[in-house]
LOKOL-320973 format. One line per 8 residues: number of its first residue (from 1); their letters; for each residue x, y, z of N, C-alpha, C, O. Coordinates in nm, 3 decimals. Atoms other than C-alpha are relative to their C-alpha. Last residue first. Example, Ala and Ser with C-alpha at 12.3 -4.5 7.8 and 13.67 -1.06 7.14 Angstrom:
// residues 2
2	SA	-0.082 -0.119 -0.006 1.367 -0.106 0.714 -0.077 0.109 0.073 -0.026 0.220 0.090 ~ 0.089 -0.119 0.000 1.230 -0.450 0.780 0.090 0.120 0.000 0.194 0.118 0.066;
This chain:
// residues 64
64	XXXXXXXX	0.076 0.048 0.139 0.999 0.009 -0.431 0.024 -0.151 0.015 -0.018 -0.229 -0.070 ~ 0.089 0.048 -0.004 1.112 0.115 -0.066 -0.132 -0.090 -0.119 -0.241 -0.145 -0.106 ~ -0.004 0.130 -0.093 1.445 0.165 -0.090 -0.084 -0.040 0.000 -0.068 -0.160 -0.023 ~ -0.071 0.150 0.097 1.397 0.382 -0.416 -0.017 -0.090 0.094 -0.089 -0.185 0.064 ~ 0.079 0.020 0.077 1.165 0.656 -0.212 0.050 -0.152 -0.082 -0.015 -0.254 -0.104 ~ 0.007 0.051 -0.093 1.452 0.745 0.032 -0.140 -0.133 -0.074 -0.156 -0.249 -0.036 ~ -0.064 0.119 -0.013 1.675 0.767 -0.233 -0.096 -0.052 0.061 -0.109 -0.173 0.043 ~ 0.018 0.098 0.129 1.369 1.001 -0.424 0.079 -0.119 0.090 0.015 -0.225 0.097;
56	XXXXXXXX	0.107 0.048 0.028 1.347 1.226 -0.084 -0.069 -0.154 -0.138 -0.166 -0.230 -0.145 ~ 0.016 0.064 -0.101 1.699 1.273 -0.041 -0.159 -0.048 -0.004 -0.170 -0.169 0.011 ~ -0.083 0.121 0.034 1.717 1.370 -0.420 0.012 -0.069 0.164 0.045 -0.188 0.156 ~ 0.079 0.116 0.128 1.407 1.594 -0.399 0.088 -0.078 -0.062 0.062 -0.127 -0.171 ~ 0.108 0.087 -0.067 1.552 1.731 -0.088 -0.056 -0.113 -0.130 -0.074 -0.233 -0.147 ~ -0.010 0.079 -0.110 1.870 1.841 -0.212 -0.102 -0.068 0.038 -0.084 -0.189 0.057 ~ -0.092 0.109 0.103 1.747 1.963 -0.552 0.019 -0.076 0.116 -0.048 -0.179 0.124 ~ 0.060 0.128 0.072 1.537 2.173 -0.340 0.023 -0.091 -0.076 -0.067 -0.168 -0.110;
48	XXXXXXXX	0.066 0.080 -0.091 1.823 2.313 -0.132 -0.130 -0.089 -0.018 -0.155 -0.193 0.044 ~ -0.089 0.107 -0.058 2.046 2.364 -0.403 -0.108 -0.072 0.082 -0.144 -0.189 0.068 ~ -0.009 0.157 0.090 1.736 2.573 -0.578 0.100 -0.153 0.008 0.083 -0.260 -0.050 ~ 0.139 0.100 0.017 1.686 2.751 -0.242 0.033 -0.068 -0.131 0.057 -0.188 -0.119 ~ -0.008 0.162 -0.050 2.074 2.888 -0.224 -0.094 -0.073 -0.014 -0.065 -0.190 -0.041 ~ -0.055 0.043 0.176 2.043 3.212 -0.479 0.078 -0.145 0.121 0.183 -0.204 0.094 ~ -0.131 -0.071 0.019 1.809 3.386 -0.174 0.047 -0.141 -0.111 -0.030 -0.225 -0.158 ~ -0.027 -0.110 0.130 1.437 3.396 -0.161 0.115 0.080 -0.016 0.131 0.201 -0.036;
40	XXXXXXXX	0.060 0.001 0.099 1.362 3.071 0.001 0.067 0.090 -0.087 0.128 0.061 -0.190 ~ -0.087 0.037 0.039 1.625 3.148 0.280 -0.021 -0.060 -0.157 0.068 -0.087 -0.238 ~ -0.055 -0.112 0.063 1.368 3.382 0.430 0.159 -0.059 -0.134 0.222 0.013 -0.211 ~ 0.081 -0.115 0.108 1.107 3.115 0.418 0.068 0.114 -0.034 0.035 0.181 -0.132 ~ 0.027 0.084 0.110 1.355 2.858 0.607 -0.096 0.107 -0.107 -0.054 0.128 -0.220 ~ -0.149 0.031 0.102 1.462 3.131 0.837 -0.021 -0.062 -0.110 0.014 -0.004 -0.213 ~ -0.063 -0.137 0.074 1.145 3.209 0.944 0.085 -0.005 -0.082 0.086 0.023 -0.202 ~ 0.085 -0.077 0.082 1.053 2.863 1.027 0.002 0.113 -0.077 -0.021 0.113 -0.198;
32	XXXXXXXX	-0.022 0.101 0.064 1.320 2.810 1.278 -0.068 0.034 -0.171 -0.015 0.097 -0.263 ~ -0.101 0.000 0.121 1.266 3.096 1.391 0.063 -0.058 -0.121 0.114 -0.020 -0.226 ~ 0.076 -0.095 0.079 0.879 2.988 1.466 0.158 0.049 -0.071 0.176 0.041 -0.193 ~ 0.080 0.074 0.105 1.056 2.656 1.608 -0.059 0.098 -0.094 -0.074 0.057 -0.210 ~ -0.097 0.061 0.058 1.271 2.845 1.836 -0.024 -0.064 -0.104 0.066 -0.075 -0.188 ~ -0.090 -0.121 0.084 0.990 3.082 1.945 0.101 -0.052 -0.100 0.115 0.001 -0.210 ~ 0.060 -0.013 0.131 0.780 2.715 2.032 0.098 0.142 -0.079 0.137 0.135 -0.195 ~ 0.129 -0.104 -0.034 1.016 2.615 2.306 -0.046 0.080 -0.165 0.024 0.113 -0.261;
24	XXXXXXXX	-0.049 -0.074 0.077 1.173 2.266 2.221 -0.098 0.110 0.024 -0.220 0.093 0.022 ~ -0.011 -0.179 -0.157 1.094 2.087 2.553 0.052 0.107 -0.112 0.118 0.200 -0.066 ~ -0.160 -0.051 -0.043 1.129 1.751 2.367 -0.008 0.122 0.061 0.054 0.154 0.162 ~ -0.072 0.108 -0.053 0.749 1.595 2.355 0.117 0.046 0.076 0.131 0.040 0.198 ~ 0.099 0.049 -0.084 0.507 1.888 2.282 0.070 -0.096 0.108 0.050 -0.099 0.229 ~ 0.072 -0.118 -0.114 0.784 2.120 2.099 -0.058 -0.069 0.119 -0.015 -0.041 0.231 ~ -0.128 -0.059 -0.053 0.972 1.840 1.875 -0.045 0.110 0.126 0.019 0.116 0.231 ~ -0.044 0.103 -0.109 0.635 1.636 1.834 0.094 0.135 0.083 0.068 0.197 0.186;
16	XXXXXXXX	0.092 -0.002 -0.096 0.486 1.987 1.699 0.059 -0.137 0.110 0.057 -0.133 0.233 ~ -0.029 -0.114 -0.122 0.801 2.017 1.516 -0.071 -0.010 0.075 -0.016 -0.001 0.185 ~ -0.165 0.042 -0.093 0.834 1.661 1.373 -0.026 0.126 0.059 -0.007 0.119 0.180 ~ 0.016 0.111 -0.098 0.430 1.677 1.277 0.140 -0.038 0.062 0.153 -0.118 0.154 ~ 0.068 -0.069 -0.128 0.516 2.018 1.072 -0.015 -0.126 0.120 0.038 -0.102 0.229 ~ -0.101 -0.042 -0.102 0.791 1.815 0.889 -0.095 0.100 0.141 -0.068 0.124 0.259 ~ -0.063 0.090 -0.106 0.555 1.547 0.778 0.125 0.078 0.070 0.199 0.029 0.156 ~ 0.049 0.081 -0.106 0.309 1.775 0.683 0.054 -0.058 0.044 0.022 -0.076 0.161;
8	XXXXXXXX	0.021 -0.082 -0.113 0.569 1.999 0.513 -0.117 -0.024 0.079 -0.142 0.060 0.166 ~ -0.078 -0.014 -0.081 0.666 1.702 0.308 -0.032 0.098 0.081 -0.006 0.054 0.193 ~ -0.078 -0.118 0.055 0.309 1.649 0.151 0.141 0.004 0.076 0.114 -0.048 0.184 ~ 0.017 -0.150 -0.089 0.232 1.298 0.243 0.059 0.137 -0.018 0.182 0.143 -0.010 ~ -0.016 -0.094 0.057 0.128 0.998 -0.023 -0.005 0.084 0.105 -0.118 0.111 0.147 ~ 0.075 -0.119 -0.065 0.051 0.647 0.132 0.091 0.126 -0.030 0.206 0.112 0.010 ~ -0.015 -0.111 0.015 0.090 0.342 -0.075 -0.038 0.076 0.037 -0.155 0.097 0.004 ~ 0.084 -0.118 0.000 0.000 0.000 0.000 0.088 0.124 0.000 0.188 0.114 0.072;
């Protein structure tokens, strides 16, 4: 069976663990956040989606 999850559902469900569970205080998680959207609109985001959508494919091969 096959189950399809956007990646930023499965990373929001690691922060909310990361906060609820680990003692991560939520500000740290909202920077967190920030950063990643401010880092969008600099001349590194196409590395960093290439990155994922090749960590995301290996992870994808193991399982075929």
């Amino acid at each position: 069976m096959t189950v399809s999850l956007p990646l930023v559902l499965v990373l929001g469900a690691v922060a909310w663990i990361a906060i609820k569970f680990m003692g991560v205080r939520l500000w740290v998680a909202v920077v967190i956040a920030l950063f990643g959207f401010w880092l969008a609109h600099t001349g590194i985001a196409p590395s960093v989606e290439s990155g994922t959508h090749s960590g995301v494919d290996s992870v994808n091969e193991q399982h075929d």
